[in-house]
C-alpha positions in Angstrom: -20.6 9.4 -0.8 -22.6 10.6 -4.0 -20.9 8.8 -7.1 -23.3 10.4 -9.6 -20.6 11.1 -12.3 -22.1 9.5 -15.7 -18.5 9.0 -17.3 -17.2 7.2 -13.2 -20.0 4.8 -13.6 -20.0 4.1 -17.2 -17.2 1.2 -17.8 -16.2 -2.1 -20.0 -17.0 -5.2 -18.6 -14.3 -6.2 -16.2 -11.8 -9.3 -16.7 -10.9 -11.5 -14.2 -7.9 -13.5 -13.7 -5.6 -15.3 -16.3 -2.4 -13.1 -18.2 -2.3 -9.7 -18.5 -1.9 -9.6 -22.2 -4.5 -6.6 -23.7 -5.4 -5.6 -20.3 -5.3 -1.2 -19.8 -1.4 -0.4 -20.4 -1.4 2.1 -17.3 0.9 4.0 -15.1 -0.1 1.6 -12.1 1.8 0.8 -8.9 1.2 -2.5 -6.7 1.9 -2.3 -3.0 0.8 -4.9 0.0 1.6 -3.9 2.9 2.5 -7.2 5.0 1.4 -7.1 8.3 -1.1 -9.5 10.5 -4.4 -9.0 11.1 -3.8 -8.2 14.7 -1.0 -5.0 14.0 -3.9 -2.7 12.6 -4.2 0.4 14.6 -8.2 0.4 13.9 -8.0 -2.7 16.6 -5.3 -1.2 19.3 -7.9 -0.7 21.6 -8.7 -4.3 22.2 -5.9 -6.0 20.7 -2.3 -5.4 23.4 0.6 -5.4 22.0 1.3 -8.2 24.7 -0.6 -10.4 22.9 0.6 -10.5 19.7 3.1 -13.4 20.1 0.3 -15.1 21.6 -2.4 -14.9 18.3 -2.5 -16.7 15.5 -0.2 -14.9 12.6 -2.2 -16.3 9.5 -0.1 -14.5 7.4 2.4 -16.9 5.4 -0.8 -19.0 3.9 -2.5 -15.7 2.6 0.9 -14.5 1.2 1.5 -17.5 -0.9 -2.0 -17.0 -2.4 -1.1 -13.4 -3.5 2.3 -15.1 -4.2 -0.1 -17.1 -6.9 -2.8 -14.9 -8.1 0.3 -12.0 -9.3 2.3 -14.9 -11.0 -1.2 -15.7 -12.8 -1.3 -12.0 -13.9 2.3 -11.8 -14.5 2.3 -9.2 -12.0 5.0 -7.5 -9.7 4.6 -5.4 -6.5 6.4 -3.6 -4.1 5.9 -5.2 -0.2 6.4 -3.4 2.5 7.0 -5.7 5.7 7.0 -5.3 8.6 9.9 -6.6 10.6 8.5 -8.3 13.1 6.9 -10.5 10.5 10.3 -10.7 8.9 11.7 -11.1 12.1 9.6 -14.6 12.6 9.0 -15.4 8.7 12.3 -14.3 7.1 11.4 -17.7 4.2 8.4 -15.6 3.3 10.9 -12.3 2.8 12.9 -14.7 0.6 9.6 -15.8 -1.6 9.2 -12.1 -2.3 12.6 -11.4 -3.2 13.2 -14.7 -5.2 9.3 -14.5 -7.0 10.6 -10.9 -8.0 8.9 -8.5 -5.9 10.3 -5.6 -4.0 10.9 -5.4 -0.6 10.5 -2.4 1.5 9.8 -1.3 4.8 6.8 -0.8 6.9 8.9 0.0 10.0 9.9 -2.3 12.7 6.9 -2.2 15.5 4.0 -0.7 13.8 3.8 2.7 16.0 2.3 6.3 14.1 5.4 7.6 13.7 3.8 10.9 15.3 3.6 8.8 18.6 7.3 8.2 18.4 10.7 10.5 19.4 12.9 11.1 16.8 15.5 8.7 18.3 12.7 5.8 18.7 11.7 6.2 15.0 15.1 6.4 14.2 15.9 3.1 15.5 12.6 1.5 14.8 13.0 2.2 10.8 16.7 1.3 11.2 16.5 -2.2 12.8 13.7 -2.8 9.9 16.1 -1.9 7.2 18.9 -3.8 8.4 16.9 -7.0 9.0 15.1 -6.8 5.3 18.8 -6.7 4.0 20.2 -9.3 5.9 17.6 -11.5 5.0 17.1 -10.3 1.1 20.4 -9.8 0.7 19.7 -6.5 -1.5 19.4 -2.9 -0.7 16.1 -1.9 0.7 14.8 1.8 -0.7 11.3 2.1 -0.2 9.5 3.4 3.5 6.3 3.4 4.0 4.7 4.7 7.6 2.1 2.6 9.5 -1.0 3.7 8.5 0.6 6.4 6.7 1.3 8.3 9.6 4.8 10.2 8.4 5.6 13.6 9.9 7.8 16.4 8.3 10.7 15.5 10.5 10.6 12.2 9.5 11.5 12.7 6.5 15.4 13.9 7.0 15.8 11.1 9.1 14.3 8.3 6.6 17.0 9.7 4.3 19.4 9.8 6.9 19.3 6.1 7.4 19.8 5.6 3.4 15.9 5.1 2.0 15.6 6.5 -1.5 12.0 7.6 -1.5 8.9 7.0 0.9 4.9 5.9 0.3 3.2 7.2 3.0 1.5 10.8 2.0 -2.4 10.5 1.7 -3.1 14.1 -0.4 -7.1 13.4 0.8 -9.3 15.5 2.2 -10.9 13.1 4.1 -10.0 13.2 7.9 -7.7 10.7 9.2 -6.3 11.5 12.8 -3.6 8.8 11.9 -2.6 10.3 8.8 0.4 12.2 8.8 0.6 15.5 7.3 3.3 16.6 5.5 3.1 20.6 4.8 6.2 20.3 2.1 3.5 18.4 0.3 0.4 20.4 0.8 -1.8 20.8 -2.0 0.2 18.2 -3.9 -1.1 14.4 -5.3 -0.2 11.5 -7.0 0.6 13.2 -10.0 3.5 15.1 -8.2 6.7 12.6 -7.4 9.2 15.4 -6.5 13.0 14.3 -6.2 14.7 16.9 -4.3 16.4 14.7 -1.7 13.9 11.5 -0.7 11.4 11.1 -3.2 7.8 10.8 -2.6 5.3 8.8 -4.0 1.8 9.3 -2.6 -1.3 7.5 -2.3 -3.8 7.7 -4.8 -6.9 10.4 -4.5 -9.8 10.6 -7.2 -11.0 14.0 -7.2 -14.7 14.8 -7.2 -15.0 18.7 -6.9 -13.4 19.9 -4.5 -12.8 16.7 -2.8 -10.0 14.2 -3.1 -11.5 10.8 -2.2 -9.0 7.8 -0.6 -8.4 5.6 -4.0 -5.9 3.5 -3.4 -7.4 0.6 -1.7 -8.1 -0.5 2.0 -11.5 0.2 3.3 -13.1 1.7 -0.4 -11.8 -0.6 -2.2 -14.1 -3.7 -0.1 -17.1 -1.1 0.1 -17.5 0.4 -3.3 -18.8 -1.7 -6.4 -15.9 -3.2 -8.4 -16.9 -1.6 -11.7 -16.9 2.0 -9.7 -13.6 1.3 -8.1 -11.8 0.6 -11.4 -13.1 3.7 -13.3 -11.9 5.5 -10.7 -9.0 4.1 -10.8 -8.9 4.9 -14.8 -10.2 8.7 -14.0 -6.9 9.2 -12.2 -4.4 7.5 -14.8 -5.5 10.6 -16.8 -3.6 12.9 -15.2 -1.1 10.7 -13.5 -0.1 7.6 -12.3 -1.5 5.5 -9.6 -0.4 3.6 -6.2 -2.6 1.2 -5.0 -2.5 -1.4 -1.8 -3.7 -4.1 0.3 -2.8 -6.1 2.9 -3.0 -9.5 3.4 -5.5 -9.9 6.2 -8.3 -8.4 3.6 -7.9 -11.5 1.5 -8.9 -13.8 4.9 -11.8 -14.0 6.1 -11.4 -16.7 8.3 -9.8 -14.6 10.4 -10.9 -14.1 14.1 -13.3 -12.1 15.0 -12.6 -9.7 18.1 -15.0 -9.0 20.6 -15.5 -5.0 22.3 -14.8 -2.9 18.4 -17.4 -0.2 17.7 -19.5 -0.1 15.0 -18.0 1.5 12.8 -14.5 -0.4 13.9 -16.4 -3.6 12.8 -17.0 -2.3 9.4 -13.9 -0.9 8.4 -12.3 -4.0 9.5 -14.2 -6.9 8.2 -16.3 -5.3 5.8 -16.8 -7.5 2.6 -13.3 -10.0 3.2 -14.9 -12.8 1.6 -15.1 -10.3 -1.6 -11.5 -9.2 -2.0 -9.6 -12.3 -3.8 -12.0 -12.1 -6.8 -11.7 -8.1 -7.1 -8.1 -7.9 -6.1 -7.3 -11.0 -8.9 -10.1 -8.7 -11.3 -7.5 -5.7 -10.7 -4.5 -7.7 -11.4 -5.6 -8.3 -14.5 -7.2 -4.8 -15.7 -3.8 -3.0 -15.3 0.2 -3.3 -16.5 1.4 -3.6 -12.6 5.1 -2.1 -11.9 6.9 -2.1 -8.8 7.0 2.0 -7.0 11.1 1.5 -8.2 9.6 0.2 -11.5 7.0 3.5 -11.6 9.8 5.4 -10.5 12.6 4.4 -13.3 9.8 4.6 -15.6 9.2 8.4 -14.6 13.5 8.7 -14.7 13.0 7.3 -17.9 10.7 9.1 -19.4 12.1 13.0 -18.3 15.8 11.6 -20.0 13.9 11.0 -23.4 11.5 14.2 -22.8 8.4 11.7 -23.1 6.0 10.4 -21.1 5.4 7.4 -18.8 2.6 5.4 -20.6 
């Protein structure tokens, strides 16, 4: 990927850790999306499904970290669980909750929600909201698909079962055959968070010519240089706001190592873990965080006082 862009490259030296106090007052988003190391579709092929109650989760210890590096950067984020991690580690829901995060939902089972019938997603994003509210005890608004695979039909039902807006649209021109694509939103990006009916709030894309790059984390976010990252990242708050995410099997790198992954499965999976603490605790402190609801009432705010989010 050329990144020859004088005014990308050129940046201030980076912070790391500690309050937030003078860091970049930004339109910025924070989303993890809590899963294990073992629900990522990039290892389906060698992980079953029949073996998941059999690996070690490693989640709850890695959570608690995060727990302490957003505290640190008096940061709050929107987590999207999985329910069968809250299923088996509904005290770790309640941290979220009580530590003043937002929960949300990442789906019951981890399927593409292309994979699924209507009536299986139905019932898979159901049980998922039901469980986060029993546990939390508050109303859960926020959807996002595994690996951001929503569909057009989706949609009516998501709103159906009572979410008020979704995180799932990647506007990127980079092929993903996981990726869902959703033609009501063609041509649209993070800048566009329409509210007819379930709002959307997509994934963050820089855009280099005529290209929209992935921005909001995952795999670029451990590849490229920090200092690159982060003025992209400050390239998009230009024109809009921005979504970022993680999950917390990038900040382990202890974790196990599977055996039979391609190549390139290797890379996107375990590519530069030992890096991401230090640049994920850099990020918390570069940017004003906000849950999506926060970015959201932000947005609601600013169009009732004819301003701006800043």
């Amino acid at each position: 990927m050329a990144l020859a862009d004088e005014e990308l490259l050129t940046e201030l030296p980076s912070r790391h850790g500690g309050s937030n106090d003078g860091c970049i007052p930004a339109r910025t988003a924070m989303s993890i999306d809590v899963e294990a190391w073992f629900h990522v579709e990039n290892l389906r092929g060698v992980v079953s499904r029949e073996s998941w109650r059999h690996r070690a989760l490693r989640l709850e210890e890695t959570m608690d970290r995060m727990l302490e590096l957003m505290a640190g950067n008096d940061v709050k984020a929107t987590c999207f669980v999985l329910g069968w991690v809250a299923e088996r580690k509904p005290a770790l829901v309640r941290r979220l909750t009580d530590a003043g995060h937002e929960v949300a939902s990442h789906g019951y089972r981890h399927d593409l929600v292309h994979e699924l019938t209507k009536a299986e997603f139905l019932s898979d994003v159901r049980r998922s909201k039901d469980l986060l509210e029993e546990i939390t005890g508050e109303r859960v608004r926020g959807y996002r698909a595994p690996s951001f695979s929503l569909t057009d039909w989706a949609i009516p039902l998501l709103e159906e079962v009572g979410f008020e807006y979704d995180s799932s649209f990647f506007p990127t021109t980079v092929t993903r055959d996981r990726y869902g694509k959703l033609t009501v939103l063609a041509g649209s990006d993070v800048s566009s968070l329409p509210d007819d009916g379930l709002t959307e709030v997509p994934l963050s894309c820089l855009r280099i010519g005529s290209q929209a790059l992935p921005w909001a984390g995952g795999g670029y976010f451990r590849l490229l240089p920090y200092s690159v990252f982060k003025a992209g990242v400050k390239r998009i708050l230009r024109s809009g706001p921005y979504v970022f995410y993680i999950h917390p099997w990038e900040l382990d790198p202890g974790q196990p190592r599977i055996p039979g992954l391609r190549r390139s499965q290797r890379l996107r999976h375990y590519l530069n873990l030992e890096k991401t603490e230090s640049r994920w605790e850099a990020l918390l402190g570069e940017f004003q965080w906000t849950t999506i609801s926060g970015l959201l009432a932000q947005r609601a705010g600013s169009e009732n006082t004819g301003g701006h989010v800043a």
